[in-house]
Structures are given as C-alpha cells and as structure tokens.
Backbone as CSV, one residue per row, in Angstrom:
resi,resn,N_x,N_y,N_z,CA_x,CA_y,CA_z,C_x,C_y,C_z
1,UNK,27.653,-85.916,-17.358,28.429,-85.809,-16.146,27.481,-85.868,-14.951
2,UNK,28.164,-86.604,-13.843,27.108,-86.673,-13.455,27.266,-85.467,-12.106
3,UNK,26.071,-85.412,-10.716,26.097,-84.088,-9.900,25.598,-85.129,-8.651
4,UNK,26.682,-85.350,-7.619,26.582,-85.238,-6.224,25.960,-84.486,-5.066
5,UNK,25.257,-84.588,-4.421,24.908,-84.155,-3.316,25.048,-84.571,-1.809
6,UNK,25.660,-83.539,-0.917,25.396,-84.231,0.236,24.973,-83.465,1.225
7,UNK,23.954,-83.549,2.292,23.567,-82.650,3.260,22.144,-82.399,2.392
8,UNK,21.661,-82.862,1.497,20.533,-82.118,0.358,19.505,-82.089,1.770
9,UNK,18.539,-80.675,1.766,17.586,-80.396,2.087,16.704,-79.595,1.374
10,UNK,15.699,-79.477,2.288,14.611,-78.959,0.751,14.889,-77.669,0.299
11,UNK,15.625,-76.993,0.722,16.180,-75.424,0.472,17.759,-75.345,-0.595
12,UNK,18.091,-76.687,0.113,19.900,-76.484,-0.250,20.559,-77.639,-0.522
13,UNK,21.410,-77.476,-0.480,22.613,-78.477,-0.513,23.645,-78.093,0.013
14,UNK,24.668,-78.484,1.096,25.527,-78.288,1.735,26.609,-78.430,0.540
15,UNK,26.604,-80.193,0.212,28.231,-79.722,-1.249,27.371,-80.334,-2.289
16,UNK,28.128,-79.770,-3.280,27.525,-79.788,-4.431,28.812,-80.735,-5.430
17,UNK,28.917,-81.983,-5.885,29.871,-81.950,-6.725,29.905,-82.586,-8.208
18,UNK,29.956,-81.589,-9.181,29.585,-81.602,-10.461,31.008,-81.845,-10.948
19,UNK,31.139,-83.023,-11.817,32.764,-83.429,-13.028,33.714,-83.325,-11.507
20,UNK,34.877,-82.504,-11.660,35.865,-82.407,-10.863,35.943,-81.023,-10.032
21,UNK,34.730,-80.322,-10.028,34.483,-79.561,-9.161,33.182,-79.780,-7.752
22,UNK,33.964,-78.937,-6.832,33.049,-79.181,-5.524,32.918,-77.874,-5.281
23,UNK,31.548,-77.011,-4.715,30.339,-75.869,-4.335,30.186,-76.527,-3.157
24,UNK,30.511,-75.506,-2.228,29.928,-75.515,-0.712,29.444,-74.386,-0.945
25,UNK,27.885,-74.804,-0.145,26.884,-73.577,0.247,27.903,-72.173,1.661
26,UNK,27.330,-71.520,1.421,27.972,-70.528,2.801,27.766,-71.712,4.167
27,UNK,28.796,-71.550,4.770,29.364,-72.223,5.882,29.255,-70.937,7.422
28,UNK,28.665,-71.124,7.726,28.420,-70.391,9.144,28.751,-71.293,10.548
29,UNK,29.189,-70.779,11.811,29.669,-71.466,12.844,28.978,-72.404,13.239
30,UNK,29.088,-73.489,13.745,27.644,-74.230,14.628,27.962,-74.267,16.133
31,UNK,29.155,-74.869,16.730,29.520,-75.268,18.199,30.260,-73.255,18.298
32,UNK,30.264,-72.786,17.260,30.636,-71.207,17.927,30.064,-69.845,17.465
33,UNK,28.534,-70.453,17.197,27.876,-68.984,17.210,27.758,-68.841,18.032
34,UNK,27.864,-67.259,17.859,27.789,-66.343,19.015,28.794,-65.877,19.847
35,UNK,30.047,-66.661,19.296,31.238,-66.233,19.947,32.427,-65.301,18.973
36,UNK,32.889,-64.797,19.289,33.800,-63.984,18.308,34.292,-64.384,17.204
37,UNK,34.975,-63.399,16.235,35.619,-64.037,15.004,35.974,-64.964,14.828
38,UNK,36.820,-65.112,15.933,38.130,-65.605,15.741,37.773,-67.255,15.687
39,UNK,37.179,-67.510,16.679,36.626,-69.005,17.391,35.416,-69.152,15.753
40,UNK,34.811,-68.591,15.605,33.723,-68.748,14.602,34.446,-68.949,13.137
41,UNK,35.348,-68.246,12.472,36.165,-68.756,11.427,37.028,-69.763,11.763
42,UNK,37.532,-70.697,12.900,38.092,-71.497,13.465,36.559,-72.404,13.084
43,UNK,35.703,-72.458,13.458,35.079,-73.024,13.582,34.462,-73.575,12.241
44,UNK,34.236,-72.433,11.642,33.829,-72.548,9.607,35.103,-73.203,9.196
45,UNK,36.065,-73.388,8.878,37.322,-73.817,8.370,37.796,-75.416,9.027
46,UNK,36.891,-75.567,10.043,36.853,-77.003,10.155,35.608,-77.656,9.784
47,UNK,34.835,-76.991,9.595,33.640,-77.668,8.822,33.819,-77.851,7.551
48,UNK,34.358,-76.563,7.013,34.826,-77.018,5.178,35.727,-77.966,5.067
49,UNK,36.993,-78.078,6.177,37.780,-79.300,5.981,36.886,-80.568,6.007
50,UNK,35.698,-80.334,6.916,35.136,-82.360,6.666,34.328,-82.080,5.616
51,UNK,33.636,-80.956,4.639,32.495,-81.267,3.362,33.641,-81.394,2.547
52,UNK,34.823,-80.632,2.218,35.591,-81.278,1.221,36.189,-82.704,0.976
53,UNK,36.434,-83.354,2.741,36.902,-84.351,2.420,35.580,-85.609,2.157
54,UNK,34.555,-85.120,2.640,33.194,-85.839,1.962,33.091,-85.866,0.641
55,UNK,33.573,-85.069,0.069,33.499,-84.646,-1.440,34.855,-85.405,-2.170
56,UNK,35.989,-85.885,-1.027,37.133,-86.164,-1.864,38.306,-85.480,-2.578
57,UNK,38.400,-83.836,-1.439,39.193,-82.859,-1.361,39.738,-82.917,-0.367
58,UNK,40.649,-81.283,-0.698,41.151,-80.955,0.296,41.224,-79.446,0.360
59,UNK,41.929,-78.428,1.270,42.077,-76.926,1.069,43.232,-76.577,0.343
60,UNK,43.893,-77.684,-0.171,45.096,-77.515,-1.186,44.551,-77.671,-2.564
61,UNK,43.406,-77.648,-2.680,42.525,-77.538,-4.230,41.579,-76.594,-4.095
62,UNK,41.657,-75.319,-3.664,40.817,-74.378,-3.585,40.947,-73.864,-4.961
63,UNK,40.003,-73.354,-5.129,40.151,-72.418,-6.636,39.034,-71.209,-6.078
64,UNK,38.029,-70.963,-5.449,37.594,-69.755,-4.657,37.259,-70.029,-3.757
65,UNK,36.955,-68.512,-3.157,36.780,-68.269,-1.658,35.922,-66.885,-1.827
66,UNK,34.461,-67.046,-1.014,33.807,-65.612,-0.747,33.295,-65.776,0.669
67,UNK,34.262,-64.634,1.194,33.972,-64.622,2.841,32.743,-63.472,2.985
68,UNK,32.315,-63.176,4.144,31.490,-62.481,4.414,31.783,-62.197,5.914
69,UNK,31.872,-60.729,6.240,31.704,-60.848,7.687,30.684,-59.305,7.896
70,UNK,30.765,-59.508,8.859,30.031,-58.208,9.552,30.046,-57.020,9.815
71,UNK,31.055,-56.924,10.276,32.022,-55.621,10.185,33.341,-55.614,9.761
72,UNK,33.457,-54.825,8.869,35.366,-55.241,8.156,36.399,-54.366,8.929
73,UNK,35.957,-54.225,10.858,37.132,-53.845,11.242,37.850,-55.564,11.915
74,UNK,36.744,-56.365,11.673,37.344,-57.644,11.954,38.103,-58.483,10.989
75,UNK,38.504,-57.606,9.554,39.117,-58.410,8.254,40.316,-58.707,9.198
76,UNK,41.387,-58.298,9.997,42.467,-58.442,9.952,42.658,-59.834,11.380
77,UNK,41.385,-59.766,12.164,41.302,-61.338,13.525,40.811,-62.654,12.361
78,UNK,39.946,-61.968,11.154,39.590,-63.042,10.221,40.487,-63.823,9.740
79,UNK,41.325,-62.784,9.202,42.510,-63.030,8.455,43.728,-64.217,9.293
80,UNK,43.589,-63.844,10.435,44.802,-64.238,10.938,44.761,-65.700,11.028
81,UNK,43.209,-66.197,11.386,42.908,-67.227,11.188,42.783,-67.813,9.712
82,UNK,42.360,-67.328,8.603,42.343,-67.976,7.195,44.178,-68.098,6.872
83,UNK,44.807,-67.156,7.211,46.953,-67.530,6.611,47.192,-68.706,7.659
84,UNK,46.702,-68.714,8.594,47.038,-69.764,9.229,46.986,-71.759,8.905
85,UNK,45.431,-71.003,8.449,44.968,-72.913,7.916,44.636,-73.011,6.255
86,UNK,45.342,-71.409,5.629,45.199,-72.149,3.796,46.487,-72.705,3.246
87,UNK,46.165,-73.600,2.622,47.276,-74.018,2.132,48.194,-73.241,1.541
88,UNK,49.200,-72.821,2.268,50.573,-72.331,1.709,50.790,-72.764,0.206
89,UNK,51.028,-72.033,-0.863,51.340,-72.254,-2.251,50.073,-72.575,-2.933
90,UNK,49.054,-72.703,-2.620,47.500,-72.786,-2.773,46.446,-72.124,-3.255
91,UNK,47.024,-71.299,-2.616,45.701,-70.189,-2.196,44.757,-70.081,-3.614
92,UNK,43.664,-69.508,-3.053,42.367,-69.931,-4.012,42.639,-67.676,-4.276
93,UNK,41.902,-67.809,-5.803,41.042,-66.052,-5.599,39.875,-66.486,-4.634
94,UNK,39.807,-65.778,-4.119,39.021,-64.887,-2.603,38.637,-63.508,-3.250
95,UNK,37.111,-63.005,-2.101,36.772,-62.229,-1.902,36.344,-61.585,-0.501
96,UNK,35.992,-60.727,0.066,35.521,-60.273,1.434,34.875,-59.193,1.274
97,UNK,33.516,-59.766,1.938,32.585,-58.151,1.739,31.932,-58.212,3.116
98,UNK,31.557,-57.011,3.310,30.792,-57.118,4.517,29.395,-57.000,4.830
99,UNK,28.679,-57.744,5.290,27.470,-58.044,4.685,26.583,-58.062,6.471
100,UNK,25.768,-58.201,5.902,24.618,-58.510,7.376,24.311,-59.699,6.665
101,UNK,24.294,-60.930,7.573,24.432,-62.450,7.423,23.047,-62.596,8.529
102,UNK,22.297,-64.110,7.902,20.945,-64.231,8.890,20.171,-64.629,9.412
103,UNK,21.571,-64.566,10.625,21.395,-64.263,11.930,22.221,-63.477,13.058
104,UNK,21.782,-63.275,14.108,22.795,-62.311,14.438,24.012,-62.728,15.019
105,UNK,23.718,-64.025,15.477,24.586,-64.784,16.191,26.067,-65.369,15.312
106,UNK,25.226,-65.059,14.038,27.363,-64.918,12.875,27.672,-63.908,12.660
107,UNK,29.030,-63.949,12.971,29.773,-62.950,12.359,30.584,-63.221,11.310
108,UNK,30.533,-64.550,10.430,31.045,-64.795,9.404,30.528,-65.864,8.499
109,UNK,30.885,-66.075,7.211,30.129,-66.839,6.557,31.445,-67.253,5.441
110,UNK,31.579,-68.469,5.049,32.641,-68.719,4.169,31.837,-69.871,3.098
111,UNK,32.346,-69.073,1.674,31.787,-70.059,0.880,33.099,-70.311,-0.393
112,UNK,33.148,-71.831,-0.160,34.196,-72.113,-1.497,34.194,-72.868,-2.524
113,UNK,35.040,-72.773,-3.260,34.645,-74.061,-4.694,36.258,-74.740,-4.504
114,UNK,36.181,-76.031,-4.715,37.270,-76.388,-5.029,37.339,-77.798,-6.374
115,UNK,38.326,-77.748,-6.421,38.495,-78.730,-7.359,39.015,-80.144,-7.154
116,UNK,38.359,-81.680,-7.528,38.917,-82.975,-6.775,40.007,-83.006,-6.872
C-alpha cells in the first residue's frame, strides 16, 4: 500500500495518506494567531477543509478528532464553532484536553484522521 505526503518537511508532514486513510499533523491558526478562540478555530477548520481536500476528503469522513486548547473555560466559544462546521450525521470520536501548545500565540490545536 502505498503512503502520500504533502507539506513533507524535515520534522513533519502536514497530511499523511496511507490505503484509505488521511493523518493531519496538529493544525494551529496562521492568518489568526494571536487572536481569540473563536477566530483561531475558525481559522484551523478552514485549513483542515483545504489538507483534506488535498488528500481527496472531506469533514463528512471524519473518523477522529483531538483538540487541544488552553484553557477549558474556552471548551464551550470552541465548541460553538466545531457544531457549526462538522458535518451533521458525521461526527468523528473526538477528544479535548487542555494542554499548553508551543507557542503562546495558540490557543488551539486540532488534529484529525479521516477516511477517503
């Protein structure tokens, strides 16, 4: 079988896609670090929409989700933004922990697997 890469640098790989599964590395803001949750998971959730569709997905083939944020009095501004843009009837198992992420300028980090 064979294993896709795209974004490869000498540390990582942005997606990873092995048979009929796709591995995104943790996804952190770019045009909104440093700005609040809300704009920054807005911001991660359109970046995973273009590595999946690089990969030949979509967020209606999630199969996980491990978020990360900073402080978990922000699970519920996180949240409001992830029910908003997962696919209804979809939904992947998820996790949420709260972590110190690194740098200071995120306050969130989203990493998922999905399936082609």
């Amino acid at each position: 079988m064979s294993v896709q890469r795209f974004e490869t640098g000498p540390r990582m790989s942005q997606v990873v896609v092995h048979g009929n599964t796709v591995y995104l590395a943790g996804v952190v803001a770019g045009k909104a670090a440093g700005k609040g949750v809300t704009e920054q998971t807005q911001d991660i959730l359109s970046i995973i929409d273009g590595h999946l569709a690089k990969a030949g997905t979509d967020k209606s083939k999630l199969l996980s989700a491990t978020i990360y944020i900073t402080d978990m009095k922000t699970f519920p501004e996180m949240n409001a933004v992830w029910d908003a843009w997962v696919s209804a009837g979809n939904t992947p198992a998820r996790a949420t922990v709260e972590a110190k992420l690194a740098a200071p300028q995120y306050n969130v980090e989203i990493m998922v697997v999905a399936a082609k």
